[in-house]
N, C-alpha and C positions, 0 to 999 in steps of 0.2 A: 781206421780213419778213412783210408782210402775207399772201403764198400760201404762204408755209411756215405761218404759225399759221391759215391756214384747212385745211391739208393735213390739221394737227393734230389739227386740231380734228375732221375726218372720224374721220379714225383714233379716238382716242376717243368718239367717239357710236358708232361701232358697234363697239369695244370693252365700251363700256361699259353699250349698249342691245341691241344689233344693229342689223344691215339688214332693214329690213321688205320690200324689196324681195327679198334673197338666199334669204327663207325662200319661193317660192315657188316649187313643184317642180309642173310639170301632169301632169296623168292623161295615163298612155301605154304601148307596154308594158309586158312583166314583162318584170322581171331575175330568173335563175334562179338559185337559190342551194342552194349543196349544203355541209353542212356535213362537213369533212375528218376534225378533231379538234375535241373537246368536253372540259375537263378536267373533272374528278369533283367539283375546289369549284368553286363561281361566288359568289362574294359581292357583285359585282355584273355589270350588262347595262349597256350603251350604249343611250343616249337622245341625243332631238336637241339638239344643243348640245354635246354632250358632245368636249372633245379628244380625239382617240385616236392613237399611236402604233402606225405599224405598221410591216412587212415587204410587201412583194406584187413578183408577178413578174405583167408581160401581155403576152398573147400573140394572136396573130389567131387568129380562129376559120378562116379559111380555107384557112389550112396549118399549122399549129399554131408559124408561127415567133416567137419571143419581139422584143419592141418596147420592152418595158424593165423591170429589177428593179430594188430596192434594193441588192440584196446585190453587182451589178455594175454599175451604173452613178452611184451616190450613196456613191460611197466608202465601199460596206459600210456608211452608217447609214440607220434609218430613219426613217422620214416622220410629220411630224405634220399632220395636220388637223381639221378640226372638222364633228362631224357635221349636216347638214341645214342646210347654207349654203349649196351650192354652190362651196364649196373646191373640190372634188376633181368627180368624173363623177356625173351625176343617180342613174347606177344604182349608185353606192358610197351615198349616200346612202339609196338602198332597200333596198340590200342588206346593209348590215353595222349594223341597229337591233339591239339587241337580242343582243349578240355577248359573250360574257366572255372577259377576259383569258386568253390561252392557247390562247382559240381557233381554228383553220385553217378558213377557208372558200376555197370558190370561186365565184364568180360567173360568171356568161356574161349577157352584156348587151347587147340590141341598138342597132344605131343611131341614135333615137333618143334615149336616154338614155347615149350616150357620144357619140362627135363628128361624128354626123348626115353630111349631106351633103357637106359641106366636109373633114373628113377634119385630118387632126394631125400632118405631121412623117412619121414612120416610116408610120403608119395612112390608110391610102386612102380615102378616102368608103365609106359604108354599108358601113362594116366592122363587125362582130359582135366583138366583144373578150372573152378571157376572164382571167378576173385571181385568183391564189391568193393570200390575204391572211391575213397572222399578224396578231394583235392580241397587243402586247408591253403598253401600259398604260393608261390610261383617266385622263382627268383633266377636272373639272368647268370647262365653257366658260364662256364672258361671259354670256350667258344664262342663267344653271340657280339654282333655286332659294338654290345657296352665296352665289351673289354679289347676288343678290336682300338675302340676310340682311347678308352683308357693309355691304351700303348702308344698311341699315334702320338707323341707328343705335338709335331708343330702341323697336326691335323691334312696333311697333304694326301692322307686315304691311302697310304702306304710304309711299312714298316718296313726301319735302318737298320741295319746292325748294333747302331750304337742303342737306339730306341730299344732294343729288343736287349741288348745288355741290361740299360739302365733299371729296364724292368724287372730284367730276371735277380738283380742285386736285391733290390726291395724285396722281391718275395725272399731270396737266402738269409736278408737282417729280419726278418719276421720269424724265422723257422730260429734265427741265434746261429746261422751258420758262417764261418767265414774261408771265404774264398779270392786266391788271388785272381788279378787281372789277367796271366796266362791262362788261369782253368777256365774265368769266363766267356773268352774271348775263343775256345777250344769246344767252349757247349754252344756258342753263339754258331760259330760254324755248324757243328753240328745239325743244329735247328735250320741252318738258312740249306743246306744240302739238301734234306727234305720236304722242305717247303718252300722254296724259291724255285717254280717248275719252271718258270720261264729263264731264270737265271741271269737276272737284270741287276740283280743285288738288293731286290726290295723281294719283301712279303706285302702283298695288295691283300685288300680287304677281302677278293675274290678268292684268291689260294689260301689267307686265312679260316674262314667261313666255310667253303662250298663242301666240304668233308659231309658235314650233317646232311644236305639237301641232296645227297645220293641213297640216302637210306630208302 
C-alpha cells in the first residue's frame, strides 16, 4: 500500500507540477522541418506543455523504409503526447512548437535527438529518421497557464499551500485513492520545497510555468 501511494503520489506531482527534470532538452543538432500542409485558419499554435493528438508515419532516412505509423500499426488511432517533456523523440519536441491544427509536417532528425547510438527495435543505431506528422487536436497540458488558473482558486496569480492541497485531494478522489491529511500536507511540502524558488510560501504563475519556456 505504501509503494502504490508513493507511486501516486509521483504520478500526481508531475501531473500536477511537472518534472523539472523532463523539461530539459540540450543544444544539438537541428531537426529539419518542412511544412506539408498549413490550413488557411489557425486559431491557435502549440506550445510547451501543450497535449497534442496526432497521426505520423516514420521511416529511415537510409532507405526510405517505413518503421512505424498510426494508421498501421496502432489500430488506425492516434497518439497523444505532450509537448516539451520528452514523451516522445527530442527532435518531435523541436519540431512540431508552433504547429496548428490541421496541420502536416515532416521532419528529418538526426541521431542525436532521436535514438542515438543505441538504436530502437526496428531502428539501427545512428539512424537519421524521418517522420510525416498530422496534428488532429491540441489540448492544454499540466503545465499551461489553464491549469495554473484552475488551481488559483481566489485568482490572486499565486499558489497556497492549502490551494495546492485542495487540489491535489480532487485528483487522489478521481484515481479512488485515499489519503490522510498528514500524508497530504507531507507532499504539499514536498511540492512547495521545489517549486517555491523564492520561498515566500506561494507558487507564482512565474515558477509555475517558466520550466517549459527554457527548452
Amino acid at each position: 500500500m505504501a509503494a502504490a501511494l508513493l507511486l501516486l503520489c509521483s504520478a500526481l506531482l508531475c501531473a500536477a507540477l511537472g518534472c523539472a527534470d523532463a523539461a530539459l532538452i540540450p543544444p544539438a543538432a537541428d531537426v529539419k522541418v518542412e511544412v506539408l500542409h498549413k490550413p488557411f485558419l489557425c486559431h491557435r499554435k502549440t506550445k510547451w506543455g501543450d497535449m497534442m493528438l496526432v497521426h505520423y508515419e516514420g521511416y529511415l532516412e537510409r532507405d526510405g523504409s517505413m518503421f512505424h505509423s498510426t494508421h498501421k500499426h496502432n489500430n488506425g488511432q492516434p497518439m497523444w503526447f505532450t509537448l516539451g517533456i520528452k514523451e516522445a523523440l527530442k527532435g518531435w519536441d523541436r519540431g512540431l512548437k508552433d504547429m496548428c491544427v490541421g496541420e502536416k509536417r515532416k521532419l528529418t532528425i538526426p541521431p542525436a535527438l532521436a535514438y542515438g547510438k543505441e538504436g530502437k527495435g526496428k531502428i539501427p543505431p545512428e539512424s537519421t529518421l524521418i517522420f510525416n506528422i498530422d496534428l488532429l487536436e491540441i489540448r492544454n497540458g499540466p503545465r499551461s497557464h489553464e491549469s495554473f488558473q484552475e488551481m488559483d482558486l481566489n485568482d490572486d496569480w499565486k499558489l497556497s499551500k492549502q490551494e495546492v492541497k485542495i487540489y491535489l485531494k480532487k485528483e487522489f478522489e478521481k484515481h479512488g485513492a485515499v489519503v490522510n491529511d498528514t500524508q497530504h500536507d507531507a507532499l504539499v511540502e514536498d511540492i512547495f520545497d521545489k517549486e517555491d524558488e523564492d520561498s515566500d510560501g506561494f507558487i507564482s504563475a512565474r515558477e509555475f510555468t517558466y520550466k517549459h519556456d527554457e527548452l
